[in-house]
PyMOL Python script that loads the backbone (N, CA, C, O; Angstrom):
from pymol import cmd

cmd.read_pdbstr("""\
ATOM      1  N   UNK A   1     130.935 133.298  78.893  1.00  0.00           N
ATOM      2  CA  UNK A   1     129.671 133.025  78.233  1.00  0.00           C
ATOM      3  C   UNK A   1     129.040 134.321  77.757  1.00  0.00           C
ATOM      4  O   UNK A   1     129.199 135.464  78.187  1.00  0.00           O
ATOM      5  N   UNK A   2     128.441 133.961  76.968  1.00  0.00           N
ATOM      6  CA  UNK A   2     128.400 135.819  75.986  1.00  0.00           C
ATOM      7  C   UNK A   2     126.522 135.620  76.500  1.00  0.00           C
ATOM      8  O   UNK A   2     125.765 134.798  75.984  1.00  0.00           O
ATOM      9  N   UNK A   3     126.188 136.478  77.464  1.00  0.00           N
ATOM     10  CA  UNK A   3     124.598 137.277  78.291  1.00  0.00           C
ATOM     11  C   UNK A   3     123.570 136.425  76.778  1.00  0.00           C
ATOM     12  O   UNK A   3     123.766 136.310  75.568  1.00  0.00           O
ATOM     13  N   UNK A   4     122.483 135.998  77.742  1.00  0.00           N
ATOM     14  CA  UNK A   4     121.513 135.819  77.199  1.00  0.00           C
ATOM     15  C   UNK A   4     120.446 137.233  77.312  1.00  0.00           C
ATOM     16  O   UNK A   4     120.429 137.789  78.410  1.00  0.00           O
ATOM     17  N   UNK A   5     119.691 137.728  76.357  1.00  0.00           N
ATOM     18  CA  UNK A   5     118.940 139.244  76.805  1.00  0.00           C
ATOM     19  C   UNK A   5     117.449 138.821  77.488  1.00  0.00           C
ATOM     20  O   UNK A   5     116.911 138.089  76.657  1.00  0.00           O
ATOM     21  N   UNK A   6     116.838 138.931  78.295  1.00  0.00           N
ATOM     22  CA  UNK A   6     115.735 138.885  78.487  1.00  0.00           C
ATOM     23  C   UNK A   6     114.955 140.118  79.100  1.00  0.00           C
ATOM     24  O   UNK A   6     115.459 140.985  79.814  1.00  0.00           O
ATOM     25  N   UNK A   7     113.522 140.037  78.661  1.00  0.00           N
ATOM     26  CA  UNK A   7     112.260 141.350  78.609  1.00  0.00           C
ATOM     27  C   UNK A   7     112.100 141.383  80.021  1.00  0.00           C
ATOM     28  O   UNK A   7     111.616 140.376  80.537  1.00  0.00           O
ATOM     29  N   UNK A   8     112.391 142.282  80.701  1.00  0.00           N
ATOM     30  CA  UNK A   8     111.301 142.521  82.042  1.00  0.00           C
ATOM     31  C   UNK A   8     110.821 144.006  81.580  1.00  0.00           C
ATOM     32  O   UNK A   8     111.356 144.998  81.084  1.00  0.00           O
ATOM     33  N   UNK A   9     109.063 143.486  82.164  1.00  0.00           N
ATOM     34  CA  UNK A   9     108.285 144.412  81.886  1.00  0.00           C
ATOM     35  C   UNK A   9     108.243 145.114  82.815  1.00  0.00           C
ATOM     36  O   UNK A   9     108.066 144.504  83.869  1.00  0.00           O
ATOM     37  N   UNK A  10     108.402 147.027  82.959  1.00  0.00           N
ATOM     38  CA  UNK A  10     108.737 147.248  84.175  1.00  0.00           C
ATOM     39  C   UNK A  10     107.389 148.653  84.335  1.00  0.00           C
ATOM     40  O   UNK A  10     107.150 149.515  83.488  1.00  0.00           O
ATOM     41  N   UNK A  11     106.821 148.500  85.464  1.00  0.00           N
ATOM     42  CA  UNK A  11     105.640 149.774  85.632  1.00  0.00           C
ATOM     43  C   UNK A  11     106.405 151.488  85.163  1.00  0.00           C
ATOM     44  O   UNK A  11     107.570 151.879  85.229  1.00  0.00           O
ATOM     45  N   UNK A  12     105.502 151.975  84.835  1.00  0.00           N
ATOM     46  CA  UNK A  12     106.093 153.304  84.609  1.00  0.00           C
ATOM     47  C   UNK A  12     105.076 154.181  84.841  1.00  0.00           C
ATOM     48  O   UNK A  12     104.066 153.496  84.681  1.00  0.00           O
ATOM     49  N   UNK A  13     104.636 155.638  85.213  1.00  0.00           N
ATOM     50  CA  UNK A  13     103.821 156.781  84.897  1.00  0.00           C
ATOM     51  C   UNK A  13     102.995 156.760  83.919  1.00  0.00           C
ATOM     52  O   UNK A  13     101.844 157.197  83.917  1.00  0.00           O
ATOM     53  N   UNK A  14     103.730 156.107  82.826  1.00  0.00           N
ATOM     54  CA  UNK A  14     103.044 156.117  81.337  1.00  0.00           C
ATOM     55  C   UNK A  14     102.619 154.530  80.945  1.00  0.00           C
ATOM     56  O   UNK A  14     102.427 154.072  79.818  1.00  0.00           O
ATOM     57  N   UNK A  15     102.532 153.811  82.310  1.00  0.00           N
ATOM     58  CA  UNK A  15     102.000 152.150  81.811  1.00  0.00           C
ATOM     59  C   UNK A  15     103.678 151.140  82.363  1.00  0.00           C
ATOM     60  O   UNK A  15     104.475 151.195  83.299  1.00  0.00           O
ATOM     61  N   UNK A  16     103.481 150.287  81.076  1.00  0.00           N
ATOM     62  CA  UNK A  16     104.187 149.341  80.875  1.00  0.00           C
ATOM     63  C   UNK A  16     105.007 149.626  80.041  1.00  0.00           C
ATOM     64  O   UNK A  16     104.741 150.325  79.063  1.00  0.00           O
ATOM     65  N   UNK A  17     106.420 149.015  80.344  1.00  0.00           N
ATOM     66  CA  UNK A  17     107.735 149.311  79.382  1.00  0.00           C
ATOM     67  C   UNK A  17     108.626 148.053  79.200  1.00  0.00           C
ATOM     68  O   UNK A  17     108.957 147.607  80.299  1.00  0.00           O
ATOM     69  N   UNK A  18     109.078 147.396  78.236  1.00  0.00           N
ATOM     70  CA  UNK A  18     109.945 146.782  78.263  1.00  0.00           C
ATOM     71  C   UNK A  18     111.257 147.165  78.871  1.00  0.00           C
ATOM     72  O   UNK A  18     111.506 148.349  78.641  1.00  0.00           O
ATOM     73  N   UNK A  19     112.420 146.398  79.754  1.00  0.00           N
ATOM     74  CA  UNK A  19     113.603 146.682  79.347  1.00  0.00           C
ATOM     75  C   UNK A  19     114.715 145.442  79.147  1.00  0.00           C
ATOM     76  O   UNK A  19     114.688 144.355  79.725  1.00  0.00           O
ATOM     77  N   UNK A  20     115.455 145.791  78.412  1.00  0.00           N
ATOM     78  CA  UNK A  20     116.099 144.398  77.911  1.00  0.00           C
ATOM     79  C   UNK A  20     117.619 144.082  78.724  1.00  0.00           C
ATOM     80  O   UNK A  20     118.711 144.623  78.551  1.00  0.00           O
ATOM     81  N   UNK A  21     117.275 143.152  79.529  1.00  0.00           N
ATOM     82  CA  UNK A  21     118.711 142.794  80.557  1.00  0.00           C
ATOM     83  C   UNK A  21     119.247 141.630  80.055  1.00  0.00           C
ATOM     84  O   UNK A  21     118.809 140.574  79.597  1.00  0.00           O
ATOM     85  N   UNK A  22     120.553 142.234  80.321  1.00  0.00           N
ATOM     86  CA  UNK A  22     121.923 140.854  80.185  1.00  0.00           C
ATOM     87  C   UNK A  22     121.415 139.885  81.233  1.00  0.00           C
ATOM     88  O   UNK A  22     120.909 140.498  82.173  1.00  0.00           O
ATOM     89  N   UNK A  23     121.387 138.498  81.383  1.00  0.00           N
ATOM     90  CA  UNK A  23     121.983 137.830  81.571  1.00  0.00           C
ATOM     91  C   UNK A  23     122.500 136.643  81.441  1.00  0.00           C
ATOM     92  O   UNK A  23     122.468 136.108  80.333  1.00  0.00           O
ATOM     93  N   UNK A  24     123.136 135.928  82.651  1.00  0.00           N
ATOM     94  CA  UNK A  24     123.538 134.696  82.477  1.00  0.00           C
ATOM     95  C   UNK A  24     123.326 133.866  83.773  1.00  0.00           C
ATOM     96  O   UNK A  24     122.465 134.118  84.617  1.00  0.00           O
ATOM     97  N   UNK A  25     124.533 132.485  83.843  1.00  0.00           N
ATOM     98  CA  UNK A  25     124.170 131.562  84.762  1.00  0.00           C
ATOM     99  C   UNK A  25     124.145 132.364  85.963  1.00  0.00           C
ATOM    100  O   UNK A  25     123.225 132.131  86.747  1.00  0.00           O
ATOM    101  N   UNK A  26     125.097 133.390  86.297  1.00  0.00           N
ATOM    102  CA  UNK A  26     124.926 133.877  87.233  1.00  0.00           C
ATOM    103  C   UNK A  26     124.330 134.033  87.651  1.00  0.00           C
ATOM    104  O   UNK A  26     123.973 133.575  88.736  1.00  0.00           O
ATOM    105  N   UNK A  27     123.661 135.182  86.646  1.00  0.00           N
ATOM    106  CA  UNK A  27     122.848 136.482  87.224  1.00  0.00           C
ATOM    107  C   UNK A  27     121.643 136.411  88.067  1.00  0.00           C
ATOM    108  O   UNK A  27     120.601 135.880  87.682  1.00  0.00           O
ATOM    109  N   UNK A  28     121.790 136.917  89.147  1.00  0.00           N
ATOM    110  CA  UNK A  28     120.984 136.566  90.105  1.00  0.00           C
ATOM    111  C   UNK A  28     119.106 137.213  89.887  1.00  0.00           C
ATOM    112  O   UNK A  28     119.183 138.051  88.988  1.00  0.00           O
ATOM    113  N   UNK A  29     117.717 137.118  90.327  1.00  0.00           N
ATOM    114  CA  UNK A  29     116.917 137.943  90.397  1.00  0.00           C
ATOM    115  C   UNK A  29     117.317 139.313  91.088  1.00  0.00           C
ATOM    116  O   UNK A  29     116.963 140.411  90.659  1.00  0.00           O
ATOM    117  N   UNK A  30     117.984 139.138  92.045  1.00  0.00           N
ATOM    118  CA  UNK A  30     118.324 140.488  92.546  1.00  0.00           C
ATOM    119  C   UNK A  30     118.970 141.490  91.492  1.00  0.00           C
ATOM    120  O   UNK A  30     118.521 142.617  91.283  1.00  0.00           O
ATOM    121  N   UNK A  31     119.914 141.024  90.949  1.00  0.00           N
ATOM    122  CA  UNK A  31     120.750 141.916  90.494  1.00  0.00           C
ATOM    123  C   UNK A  31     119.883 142.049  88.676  1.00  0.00           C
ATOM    124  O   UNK A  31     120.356 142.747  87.779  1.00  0.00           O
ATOM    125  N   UNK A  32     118.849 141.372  88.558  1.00  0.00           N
ATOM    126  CA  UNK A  32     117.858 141.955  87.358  1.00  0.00           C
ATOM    127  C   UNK A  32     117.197 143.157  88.554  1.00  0.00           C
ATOM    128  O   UNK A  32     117.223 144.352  88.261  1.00  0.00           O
ATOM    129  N   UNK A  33     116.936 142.941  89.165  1.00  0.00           N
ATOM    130  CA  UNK A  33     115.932 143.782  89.667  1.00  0.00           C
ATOM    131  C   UNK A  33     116.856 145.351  89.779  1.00  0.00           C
ATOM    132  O   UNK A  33     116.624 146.499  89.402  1.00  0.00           O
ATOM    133  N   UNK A  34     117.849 144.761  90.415  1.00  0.00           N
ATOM    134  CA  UNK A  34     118.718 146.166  90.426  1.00  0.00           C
ATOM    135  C   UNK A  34     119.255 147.128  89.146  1.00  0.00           C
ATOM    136  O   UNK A  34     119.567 148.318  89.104  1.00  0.00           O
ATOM    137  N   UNK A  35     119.222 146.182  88.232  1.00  0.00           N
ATOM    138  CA  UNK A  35     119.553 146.585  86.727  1.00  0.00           C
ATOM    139  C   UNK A  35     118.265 147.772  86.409  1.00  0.00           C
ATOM    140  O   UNK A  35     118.191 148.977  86.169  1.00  0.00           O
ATOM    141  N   UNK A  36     117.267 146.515  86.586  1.00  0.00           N
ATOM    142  CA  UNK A  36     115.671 147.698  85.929  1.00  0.00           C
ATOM    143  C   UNK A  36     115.211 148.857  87.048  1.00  0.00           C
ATOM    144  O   UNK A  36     114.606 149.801  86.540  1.00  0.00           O
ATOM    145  N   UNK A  37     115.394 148.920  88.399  1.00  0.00           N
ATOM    146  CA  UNK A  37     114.423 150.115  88.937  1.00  0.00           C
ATOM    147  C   UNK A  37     116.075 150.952  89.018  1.00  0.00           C
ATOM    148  O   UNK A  37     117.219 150.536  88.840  1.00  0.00           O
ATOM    149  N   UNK A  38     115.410 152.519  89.433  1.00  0.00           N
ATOM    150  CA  UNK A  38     115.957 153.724  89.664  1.00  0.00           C
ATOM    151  C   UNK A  38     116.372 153.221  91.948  1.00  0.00           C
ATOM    152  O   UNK A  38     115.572 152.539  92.589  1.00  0.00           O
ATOM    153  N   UNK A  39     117.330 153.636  92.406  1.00  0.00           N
ATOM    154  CA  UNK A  39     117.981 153.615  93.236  1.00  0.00           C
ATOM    155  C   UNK A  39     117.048 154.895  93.891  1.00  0.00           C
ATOM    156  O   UNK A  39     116.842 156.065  93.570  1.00  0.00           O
ATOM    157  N   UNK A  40     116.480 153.731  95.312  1.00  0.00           N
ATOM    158  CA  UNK A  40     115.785 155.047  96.062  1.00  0.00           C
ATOM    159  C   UNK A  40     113.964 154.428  95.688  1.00  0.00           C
ATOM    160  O   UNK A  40     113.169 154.919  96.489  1.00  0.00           O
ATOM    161  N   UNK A  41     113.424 153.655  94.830  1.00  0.00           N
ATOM    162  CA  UNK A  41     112.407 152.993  94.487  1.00  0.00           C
ATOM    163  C   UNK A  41     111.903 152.400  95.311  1.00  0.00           C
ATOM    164  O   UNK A  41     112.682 152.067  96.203  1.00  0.00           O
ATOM    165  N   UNK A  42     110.644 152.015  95.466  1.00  0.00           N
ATOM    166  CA  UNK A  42     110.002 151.164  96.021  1.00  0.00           C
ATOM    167  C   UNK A  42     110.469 149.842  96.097  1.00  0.00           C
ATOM    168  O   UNK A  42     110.982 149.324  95.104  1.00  0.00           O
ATOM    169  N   UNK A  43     110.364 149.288  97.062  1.00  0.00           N
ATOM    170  CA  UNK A  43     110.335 147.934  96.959  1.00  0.00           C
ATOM    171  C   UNK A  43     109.583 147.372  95.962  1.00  0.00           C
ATOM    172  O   UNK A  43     108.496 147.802  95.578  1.00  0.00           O
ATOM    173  N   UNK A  44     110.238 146.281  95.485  1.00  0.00           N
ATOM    174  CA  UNK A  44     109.829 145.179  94.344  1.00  0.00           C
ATOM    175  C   UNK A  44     110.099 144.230  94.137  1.00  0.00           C
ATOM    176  O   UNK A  44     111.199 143.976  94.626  1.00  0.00           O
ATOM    177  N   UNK A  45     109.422 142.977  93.315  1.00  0.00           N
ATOM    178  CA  UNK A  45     109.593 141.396  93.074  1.00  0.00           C
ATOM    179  C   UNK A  45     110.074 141.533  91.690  1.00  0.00           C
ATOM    180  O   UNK A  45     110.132 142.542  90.987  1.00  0.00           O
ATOM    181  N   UNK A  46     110.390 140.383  91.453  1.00  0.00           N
ATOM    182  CA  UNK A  46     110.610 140.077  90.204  1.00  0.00           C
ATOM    183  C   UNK A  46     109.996 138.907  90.290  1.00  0.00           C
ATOM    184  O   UNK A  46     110.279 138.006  91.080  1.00  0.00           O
ATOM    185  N   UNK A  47     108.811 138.907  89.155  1.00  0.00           N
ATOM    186  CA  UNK A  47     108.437 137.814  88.635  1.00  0.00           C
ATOM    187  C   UNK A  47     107.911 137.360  87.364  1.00  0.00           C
ATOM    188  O   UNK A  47     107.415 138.093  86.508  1.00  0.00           O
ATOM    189  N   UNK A  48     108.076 135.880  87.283  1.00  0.00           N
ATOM    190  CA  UNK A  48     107.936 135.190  86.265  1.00  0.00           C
ATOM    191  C   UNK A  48     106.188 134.715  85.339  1.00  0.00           C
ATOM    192  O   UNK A  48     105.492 134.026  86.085  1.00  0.00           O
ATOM    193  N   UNK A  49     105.892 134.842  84.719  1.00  0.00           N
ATOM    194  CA  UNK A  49     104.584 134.676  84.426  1.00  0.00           C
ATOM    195  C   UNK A  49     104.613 133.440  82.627  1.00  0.00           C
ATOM    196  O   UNK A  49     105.187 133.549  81.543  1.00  0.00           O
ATOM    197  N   UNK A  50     104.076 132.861  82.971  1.00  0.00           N
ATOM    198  CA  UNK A  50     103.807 131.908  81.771  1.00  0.00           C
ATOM    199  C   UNK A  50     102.241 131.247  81.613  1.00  0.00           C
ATOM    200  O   UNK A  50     101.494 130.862  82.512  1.00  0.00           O
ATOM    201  N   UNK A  51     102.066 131.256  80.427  1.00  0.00           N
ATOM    202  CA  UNK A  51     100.586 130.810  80.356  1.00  0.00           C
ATOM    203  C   UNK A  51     100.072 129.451  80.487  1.00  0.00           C
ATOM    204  O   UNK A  51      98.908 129.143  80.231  1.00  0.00           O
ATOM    205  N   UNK A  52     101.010 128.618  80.907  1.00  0.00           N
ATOM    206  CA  UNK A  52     100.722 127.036  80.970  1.00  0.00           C
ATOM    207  C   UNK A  52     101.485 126.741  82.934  1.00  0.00           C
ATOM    208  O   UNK A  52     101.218 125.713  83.557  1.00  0.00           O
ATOM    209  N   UNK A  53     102.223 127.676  83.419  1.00  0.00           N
ATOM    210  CA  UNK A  53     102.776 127.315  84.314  1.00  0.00           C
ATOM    211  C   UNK A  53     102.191 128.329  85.746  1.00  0.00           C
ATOM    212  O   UNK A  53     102.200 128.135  86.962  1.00  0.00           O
ATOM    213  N   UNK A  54     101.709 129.468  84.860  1.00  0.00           N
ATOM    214  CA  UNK A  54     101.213 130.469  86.033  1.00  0.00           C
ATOM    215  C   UNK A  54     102.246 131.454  86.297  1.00  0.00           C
ATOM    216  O   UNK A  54     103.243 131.606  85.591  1.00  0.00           O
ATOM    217  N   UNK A  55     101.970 132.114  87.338  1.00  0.00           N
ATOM    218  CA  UNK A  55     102.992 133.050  88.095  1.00  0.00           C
ATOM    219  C   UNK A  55     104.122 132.140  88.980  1.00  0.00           C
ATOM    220  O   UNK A  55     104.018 130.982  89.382  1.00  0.00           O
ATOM    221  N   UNK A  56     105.151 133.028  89.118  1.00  0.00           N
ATOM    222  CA  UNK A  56     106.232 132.361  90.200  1.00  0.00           C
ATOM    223  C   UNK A  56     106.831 133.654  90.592  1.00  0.00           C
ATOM    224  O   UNK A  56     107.349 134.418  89.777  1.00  0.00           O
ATOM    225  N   UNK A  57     106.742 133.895  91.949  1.00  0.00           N
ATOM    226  CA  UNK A  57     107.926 135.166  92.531  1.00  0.00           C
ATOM    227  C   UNK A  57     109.039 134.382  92.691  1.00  0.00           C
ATOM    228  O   UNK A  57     109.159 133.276  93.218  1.00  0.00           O
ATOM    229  N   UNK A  58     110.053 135.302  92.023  1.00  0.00           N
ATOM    230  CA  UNK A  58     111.513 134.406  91.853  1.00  0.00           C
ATOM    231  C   UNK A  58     111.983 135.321  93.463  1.00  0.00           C
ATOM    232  O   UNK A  58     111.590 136.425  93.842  1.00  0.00           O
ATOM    233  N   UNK A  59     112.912 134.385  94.114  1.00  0.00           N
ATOM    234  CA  UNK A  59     113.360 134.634  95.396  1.00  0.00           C
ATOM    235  C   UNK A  59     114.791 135.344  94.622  1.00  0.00           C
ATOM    236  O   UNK A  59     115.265 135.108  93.511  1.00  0.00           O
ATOM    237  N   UNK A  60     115.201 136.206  95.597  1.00  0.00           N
ATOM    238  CA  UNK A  60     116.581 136.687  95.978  1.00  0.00           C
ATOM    239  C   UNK A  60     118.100 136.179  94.624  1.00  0.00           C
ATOM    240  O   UNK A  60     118.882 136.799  93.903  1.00  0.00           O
ATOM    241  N   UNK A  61     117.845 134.967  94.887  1.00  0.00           N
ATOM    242  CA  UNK A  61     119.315 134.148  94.482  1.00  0.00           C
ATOM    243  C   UNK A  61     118.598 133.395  93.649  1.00  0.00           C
ATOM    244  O   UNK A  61     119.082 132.274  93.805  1.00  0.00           O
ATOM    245  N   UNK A  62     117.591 133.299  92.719  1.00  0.00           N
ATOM    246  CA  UNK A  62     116.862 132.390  91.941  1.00  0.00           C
ATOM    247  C   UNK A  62     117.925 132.928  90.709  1.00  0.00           C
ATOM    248  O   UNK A  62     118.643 133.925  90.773  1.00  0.00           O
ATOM    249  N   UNK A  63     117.809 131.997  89.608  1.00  0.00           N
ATOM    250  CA  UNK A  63     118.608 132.526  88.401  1.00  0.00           C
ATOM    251  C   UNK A  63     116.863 132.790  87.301  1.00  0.00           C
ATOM    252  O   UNK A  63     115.935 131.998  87.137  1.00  0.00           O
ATOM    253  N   UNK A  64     117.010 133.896  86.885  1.00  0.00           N
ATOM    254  CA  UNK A  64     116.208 133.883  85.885  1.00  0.00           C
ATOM    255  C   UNK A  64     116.234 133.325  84.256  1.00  0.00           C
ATOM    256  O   UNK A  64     115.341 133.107  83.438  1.00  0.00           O
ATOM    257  N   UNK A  65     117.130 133.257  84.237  1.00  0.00           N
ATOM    258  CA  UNK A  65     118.074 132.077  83.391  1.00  0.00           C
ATOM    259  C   UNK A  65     117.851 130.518  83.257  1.00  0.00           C
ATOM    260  O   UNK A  65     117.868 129.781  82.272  1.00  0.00           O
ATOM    261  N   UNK A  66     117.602 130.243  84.813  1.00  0.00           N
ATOM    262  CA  UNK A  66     117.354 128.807  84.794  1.00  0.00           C
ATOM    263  C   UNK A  66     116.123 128.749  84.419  1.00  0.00           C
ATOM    264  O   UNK A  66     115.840 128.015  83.471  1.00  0.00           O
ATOM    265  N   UNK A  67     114.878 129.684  85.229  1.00  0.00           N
ATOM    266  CA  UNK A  67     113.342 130.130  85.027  1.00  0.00           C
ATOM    267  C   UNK A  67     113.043 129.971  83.491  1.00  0.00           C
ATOM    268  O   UNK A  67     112.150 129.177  83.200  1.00  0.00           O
ATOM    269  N   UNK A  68     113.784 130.734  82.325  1.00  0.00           N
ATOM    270  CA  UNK A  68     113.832 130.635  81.369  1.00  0.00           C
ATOM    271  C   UNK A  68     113.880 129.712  80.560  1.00  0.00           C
ATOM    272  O   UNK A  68     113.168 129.564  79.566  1.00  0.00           O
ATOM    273  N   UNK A  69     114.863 128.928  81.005  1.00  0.00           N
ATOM    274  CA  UNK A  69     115.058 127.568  80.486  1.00  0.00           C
ATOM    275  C   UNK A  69     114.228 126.730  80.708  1.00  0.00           C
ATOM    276  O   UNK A  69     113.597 126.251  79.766  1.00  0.00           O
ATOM    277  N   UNK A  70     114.010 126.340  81.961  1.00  0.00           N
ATOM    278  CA  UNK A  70     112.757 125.257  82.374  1.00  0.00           C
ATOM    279  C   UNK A  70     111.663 125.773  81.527  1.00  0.00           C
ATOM    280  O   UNK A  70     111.499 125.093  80.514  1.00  0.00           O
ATOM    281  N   UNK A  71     110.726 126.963  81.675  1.00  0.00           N
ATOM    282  CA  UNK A  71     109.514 127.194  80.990  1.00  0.00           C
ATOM    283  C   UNK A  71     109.319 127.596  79.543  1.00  0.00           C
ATOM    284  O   UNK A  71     108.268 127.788  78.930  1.00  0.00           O
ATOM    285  N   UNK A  72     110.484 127.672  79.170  1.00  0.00           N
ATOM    286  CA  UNK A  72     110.117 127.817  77.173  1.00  0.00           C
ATOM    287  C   UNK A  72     109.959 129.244  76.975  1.00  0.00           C
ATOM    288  O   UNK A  72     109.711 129.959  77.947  1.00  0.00           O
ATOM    289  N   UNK A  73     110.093 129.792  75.655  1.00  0.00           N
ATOM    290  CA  UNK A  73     110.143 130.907  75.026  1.00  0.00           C
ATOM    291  C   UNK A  73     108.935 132.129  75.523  1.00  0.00           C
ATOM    292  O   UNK A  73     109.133 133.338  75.405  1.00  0.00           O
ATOM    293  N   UNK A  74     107.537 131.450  76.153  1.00  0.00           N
ATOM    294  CA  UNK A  74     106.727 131.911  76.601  1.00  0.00           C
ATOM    295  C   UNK A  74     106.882 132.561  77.366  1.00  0.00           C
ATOM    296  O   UNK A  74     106.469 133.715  77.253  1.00  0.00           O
ATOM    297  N   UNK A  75     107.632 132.094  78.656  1.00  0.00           N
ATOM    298  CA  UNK A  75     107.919 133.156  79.812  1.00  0.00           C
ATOM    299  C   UNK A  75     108.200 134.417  79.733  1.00  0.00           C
ATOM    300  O   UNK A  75     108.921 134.944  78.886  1.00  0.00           O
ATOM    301  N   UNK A  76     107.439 135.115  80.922  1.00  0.00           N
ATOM    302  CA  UNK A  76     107.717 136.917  80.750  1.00  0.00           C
ATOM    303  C   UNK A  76     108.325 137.267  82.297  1.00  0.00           C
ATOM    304  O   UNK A  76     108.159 136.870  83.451  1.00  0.00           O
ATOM    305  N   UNK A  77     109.016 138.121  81.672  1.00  0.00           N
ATOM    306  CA  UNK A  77     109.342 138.763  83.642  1.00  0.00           C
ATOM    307  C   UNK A  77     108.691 140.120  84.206  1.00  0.00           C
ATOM    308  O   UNK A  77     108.640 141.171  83.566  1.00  0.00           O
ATOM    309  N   UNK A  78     108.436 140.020  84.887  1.00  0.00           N
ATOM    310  CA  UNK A  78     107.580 141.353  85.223  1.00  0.00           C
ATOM    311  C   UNK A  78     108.197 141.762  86.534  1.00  0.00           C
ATOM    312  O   UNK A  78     108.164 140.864  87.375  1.00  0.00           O
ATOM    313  N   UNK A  79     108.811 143.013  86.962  1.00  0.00           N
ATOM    314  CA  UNK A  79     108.735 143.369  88.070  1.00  0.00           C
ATOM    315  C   UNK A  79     107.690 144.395  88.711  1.00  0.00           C
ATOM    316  O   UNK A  79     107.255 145.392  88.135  1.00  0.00           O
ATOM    317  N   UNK A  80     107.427 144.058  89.750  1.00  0.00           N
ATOM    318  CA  UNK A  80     106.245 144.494  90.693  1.00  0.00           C
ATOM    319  C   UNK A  80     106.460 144.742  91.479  1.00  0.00           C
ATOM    320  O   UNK A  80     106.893 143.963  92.328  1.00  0.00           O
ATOM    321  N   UNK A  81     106.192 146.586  91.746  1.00  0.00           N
ATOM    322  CA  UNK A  81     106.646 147.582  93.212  1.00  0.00           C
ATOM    323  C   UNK A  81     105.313 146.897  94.497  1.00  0.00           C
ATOM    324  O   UNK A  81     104.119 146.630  94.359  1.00  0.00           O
ATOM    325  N   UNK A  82     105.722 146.862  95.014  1.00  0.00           N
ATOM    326  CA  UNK A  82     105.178 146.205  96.458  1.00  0.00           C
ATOM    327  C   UNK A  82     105.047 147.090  97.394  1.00  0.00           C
ATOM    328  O   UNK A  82     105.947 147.919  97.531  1.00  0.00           O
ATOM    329  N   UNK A  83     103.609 147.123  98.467  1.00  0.00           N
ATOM    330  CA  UNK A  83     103.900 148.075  99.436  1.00  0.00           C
ATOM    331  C   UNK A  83     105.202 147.276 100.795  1.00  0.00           C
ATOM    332  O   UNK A  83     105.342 146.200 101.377  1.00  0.00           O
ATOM    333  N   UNK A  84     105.696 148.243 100.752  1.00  0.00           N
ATOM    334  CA  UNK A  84     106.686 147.732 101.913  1.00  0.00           C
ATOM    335  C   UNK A  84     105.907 146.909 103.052  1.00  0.00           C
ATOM    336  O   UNK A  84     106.202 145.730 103.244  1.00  0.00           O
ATOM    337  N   UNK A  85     104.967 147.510 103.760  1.00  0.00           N
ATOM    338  CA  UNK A  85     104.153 147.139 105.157  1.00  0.00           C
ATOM    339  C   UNK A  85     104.189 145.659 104.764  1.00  0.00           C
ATOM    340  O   UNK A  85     104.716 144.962 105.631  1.00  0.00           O
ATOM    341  N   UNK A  86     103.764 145.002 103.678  1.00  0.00           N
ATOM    342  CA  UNK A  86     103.351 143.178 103.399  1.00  0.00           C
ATOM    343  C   UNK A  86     104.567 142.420 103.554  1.00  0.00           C
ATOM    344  O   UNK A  86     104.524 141.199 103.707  1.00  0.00           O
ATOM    345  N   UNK A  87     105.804 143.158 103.520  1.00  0.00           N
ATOM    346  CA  UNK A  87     106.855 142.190 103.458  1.00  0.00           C
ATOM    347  C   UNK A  87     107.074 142.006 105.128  1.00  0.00           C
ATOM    348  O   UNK A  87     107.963 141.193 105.378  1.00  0.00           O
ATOM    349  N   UNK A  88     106.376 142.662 106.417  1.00  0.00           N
ATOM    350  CA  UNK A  88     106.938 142.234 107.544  1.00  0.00           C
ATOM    351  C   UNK A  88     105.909 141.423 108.075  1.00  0.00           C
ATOM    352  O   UNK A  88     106.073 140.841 109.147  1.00  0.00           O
TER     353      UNK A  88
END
""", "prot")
cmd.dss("prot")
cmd.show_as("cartoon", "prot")
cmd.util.cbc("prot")
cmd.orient("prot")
């Protein structure tokens, strides 16, 4: 199956940045997430934002793909560095 591209908007020093990731049925949230940050980063979510559906933190093994599909052309992905301490 030839990658669908989708926008995650990713924090930077200088704001907000697009970056444009492959994927497909596979592709897991994790492995978007691993695509967009630098190795050694903060912890972070990946999530979904749409203006009729709200926010959704996509879990681990969610497909962002499927996310895509269900909510229409609208959807955005955003990943978001997290303080570590909230995740225990």
């Amino acid at each position: 199956m030839i990658p669908i591209i989708v926008r995650v908007w990713c924090e930077s020093g200088a704001g907000w940045s697009p970056t444009a990731v492959p994927v497909t049925p596979q592709t897991t949230s994790r492995d978007v997430l691993e695509c967009c940050r630098e190795p050694g980063d903060e912890p972070c979510l990946l999530i979904s934002v749409h203006p009729h559906h709200g926010v959704h933190v996509l879990r681990d093994a969610e497909s962002p793909l499927e996310v895509a599909s269900a909510w229409g052309p609208d959807v955005q992905f955003v990943l978001k560095y997290i303080d570590e301490g909230i995740l225990y």
